[in-house]
KEDREN-535676 format. One line per field, with one value per residue (C-alpha): residue in three letters; residue number from 1; x, y, z. Coordinates in steps of 0.02 Angstrom, whole numbers, plus 50000, padded with zeros to 5 digits. Example, Ala and Ser with C-alpha at 12.3 -4.5 7.8 and 13.67 -1.06 7.14 Angstrom:
BEGIN
residu = c(ALA/SER)
num = c(1/2)
X = c(50615/50684)
Y = c(49775/49947)
Z = c(50390/50357)
This chain:
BEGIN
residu = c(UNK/UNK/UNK/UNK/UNK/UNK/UNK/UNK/UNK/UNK/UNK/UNK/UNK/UNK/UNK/UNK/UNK/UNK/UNK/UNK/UNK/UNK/UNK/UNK/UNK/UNK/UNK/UNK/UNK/UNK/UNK/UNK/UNK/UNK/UNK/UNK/UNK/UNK/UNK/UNK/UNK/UNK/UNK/UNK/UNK/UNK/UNK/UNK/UNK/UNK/UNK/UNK/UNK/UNK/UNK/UNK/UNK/UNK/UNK/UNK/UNK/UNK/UNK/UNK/UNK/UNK/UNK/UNK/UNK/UNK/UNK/UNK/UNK/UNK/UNK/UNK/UNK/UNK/UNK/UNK/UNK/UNK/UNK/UNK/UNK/UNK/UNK/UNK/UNK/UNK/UNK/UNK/UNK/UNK/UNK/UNK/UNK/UNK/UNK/UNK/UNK/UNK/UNK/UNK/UNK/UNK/UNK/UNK/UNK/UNK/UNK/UNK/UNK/UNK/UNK/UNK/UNK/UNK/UNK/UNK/UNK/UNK/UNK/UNK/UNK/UNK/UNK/UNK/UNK/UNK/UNK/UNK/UNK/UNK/UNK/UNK/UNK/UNK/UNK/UNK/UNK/UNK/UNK/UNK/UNK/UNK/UNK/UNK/UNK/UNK/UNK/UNK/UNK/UNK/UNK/UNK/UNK/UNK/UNK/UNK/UNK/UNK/UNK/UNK/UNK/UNK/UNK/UNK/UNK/UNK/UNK/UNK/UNK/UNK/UNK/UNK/UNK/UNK/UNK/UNK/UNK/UNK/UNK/UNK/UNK/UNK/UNK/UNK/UNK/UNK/UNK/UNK/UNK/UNK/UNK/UNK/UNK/UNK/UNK/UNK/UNK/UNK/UNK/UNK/UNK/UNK/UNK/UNK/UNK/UNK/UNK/UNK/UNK/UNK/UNK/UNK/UNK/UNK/UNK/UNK/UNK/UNK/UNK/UNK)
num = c(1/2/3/4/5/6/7/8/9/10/11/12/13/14/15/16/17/18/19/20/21/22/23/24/25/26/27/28/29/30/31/32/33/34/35/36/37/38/39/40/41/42/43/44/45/46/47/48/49/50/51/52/53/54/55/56/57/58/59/60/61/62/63/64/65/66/67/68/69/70/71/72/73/74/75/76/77/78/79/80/81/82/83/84/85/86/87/88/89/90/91/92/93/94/95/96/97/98/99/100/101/102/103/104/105/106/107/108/109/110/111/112/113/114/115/116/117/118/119/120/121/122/123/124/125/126/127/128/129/130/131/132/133/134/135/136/137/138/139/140/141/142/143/144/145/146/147/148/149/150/151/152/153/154/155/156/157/158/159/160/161/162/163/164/165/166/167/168/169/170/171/172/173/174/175/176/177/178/179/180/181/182/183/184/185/186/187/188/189/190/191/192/193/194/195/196/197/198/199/200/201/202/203/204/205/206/207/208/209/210/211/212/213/214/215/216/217/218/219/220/221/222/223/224)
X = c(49065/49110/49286/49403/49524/49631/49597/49755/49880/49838/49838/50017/50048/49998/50089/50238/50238/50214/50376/50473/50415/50485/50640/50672/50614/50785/50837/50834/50833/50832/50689/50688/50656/50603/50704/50607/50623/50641/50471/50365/50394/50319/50227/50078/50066/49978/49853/49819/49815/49672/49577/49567/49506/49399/49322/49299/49292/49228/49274/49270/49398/49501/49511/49557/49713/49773/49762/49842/49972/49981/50006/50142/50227/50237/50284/50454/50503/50491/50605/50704/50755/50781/50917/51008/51015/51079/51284/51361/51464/51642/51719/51556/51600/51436/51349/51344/51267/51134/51106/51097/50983/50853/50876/50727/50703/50528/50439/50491/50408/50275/50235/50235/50121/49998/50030/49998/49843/49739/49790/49709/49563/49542/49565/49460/49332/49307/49337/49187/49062/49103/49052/48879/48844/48915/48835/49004/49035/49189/49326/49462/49371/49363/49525/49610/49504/49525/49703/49714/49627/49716/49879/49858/49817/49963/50117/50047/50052/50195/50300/50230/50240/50410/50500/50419/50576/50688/50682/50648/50465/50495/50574/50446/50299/50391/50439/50251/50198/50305/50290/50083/50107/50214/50118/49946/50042/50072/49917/49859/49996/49932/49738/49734/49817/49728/49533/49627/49643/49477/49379/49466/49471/49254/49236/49375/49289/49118/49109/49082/49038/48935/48959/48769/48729/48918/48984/49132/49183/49398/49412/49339/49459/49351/49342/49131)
Y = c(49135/49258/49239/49365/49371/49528/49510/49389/49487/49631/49546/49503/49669/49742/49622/49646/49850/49808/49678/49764/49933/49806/49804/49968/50071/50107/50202/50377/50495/50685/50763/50963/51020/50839/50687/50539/50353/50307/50206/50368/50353/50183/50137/50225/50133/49988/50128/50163/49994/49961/50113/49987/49845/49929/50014/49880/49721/49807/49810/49655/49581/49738/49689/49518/49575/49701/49541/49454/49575/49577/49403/49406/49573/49457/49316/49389/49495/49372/49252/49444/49420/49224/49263/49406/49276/49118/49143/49164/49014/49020/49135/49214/49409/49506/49452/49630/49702/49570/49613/49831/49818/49666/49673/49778/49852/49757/49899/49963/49781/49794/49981/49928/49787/49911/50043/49937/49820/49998/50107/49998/49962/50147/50169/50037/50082/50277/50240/50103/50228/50379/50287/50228/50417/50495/50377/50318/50481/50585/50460/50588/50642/50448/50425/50559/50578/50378/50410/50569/50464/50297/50358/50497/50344/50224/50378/50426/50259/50195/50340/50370/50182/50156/50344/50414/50456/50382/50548/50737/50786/50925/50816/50667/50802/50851/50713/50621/50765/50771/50587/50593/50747/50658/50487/50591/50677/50532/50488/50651/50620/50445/50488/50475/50322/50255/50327/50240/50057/50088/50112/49967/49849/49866/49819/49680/49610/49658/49737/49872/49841/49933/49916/49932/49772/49738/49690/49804/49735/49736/49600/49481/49397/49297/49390/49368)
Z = c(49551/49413/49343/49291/49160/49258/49440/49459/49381/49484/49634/49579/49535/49708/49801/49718/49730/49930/49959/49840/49954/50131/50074/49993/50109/50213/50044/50093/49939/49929/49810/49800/49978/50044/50113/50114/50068/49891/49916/49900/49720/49699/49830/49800/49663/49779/49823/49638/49617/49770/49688/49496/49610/49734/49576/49459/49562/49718/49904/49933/49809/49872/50037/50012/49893/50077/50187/50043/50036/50239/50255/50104/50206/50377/50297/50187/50336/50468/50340/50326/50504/50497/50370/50459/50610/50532/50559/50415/50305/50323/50194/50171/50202/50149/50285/50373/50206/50206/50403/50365/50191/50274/50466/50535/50719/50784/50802/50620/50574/50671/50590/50444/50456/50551/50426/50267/50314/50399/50261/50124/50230/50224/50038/50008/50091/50071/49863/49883/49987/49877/49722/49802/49858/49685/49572/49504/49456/49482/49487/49509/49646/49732/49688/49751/49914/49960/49930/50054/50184/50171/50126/50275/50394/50334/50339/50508/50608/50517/50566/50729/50794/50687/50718/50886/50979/50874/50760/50843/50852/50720/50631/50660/50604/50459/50382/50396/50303/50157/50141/50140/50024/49898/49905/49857/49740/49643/49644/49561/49432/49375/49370/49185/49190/49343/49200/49063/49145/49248/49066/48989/49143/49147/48992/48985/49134/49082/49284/49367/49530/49673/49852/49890/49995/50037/50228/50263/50396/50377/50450/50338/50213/50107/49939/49892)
C-alpha cells in the first residue's frame, strides 16, 4: 500500500473545517443582501478540500476522510448534548451559555449528519467521474460542478430536515438558496488556490489518480 507524505494532514484539515463548522453554525451573520450562518464562509472549505483528495488520491481515499468526518461529527455532538445535560457544579453560572452555543434540537443533529456524509458522497463522486470522461482536464470545471452538486445536496436536506416548519416556506426557499449560492461561490474564489495545491500535491505525492476500475459504492469505508 502506497504511502503518502500529505494525505494525513488533510484528513486533519477536513475534519477540523467540519467540527469547527458543528459548533459554529448557530452564528447568524449578515453579508450584503444575505443572512446566513457564519459557516458559509468556511465550510466549503471541506468541499475544496474533498475536491484535492478526490483529485489526487482518488475517490476512494475521499470517501473514507466523509465517513471519517461523519463519525467525528456524531461523536462531538452526541458528547455536545452529554455536556448540556450533566447539572451544573455549584457556583458554576455559565451553564445556560454552554446549553444555547452546544445544545442542538435532534432533528438539527440529525440534518446535519444527513447533510454532511450525502453531500461529500456527491462531491466526491461527480469530481471522480468528470475527470475519467474529461481526461483530467478542466479542473475548474470538476471543481466547480462537484461543488454545485454536493454543496446543492448538503444546503437542501440540511435545511429542509433541520428548518421545514420551523422557518416560513419563503423564507425556508430563500435562505437554502443564498446559502448554496455563497458556498459555490467560495469555491469559485479559491480555484487558483484549490490548481496551486492540486499541481504541487501530484508531484509531492508522485499521484494522480483515476477512478477507472474504482467501486463507488458510498457505503464502503475502507479507503483502497
Amino acid at each position: 500500500m502506497k504511502s503518502y507524505k500529505y494525505l494525513g494532514l488533510i484528513t486533519t484539515l477536513y475534519i477540523t473545517f467540519q467540527l469547527i463548522s458543528d459548533v459554529t453554525a448557530g452564528k447568524i451573520i449578515q453579508l450584503g443582501i444575505f443572512t446566513v450562518s457564519a459557516t458559509v464562509l468556511y465550510f466549503p472549505v471541506t468541499y475544496i478540500f474533498s475536491d484535492i483528495l478526490t483529485e489526487v488520491y482518488g475517490y476512494a481515499k475521499a470517501r473514507s476522510v466523509v465517513w471519517q468526518a461523519f463519525l467525528a461529527s456524531v461523536i462531538a455532538g452526541s458528547v455536545y448534548q452529554l455536556v448540556v445535560w450533566l447539572p451544573p457544579a455549584f457556583g458554576f453560572d455559565a451553564n445556560e451559555s454552554y446549553a444555547r452555543v452546544l445544545a442542538s434540537v435532534p432533528r438539527i443533529l440529525l440534518g446535519g449528519w444527513i447533510a454532511v456524509w450525502v453531500g461529500g458522497m456527491f462531491n466526491n463522486y461527480v469530481l471522480a467521474k468528470m475527470k475519467v470522461w474529461t481526461g483530467g482536464k478542466y479542473l475548474w470545471l470538476r471543481t466547480i460542478g462537484s461543488t454545485v452538486v454536493g454543496e446543492g445536496a448538503n444546503t437542501f436536506l440540511f435545511y429542509t430536515i433541520a428548518l421545514y416548519s420551523v422557518l416560513p416556506n419563503s423564507l425556508l426557499v430563500s435562505s437554502t438558496l443564498s446559502a448554496w449560492f455563497l458556498k459555490t461561490l467560495v469555491e469559485v474564489v479559491f480555484t487558483p488556490i484549490t490548481y496551486y495545491v492540486v499541481a504541487k500535491l501530484k508531484k509531492a505525492e508522485d499521484e494522480d489518480y483515476y477512478d477507472t476500475d474504482t467501486n463507488f459504492s458510498p457505503f464502503v469505508i475502507k479507503s483502497n
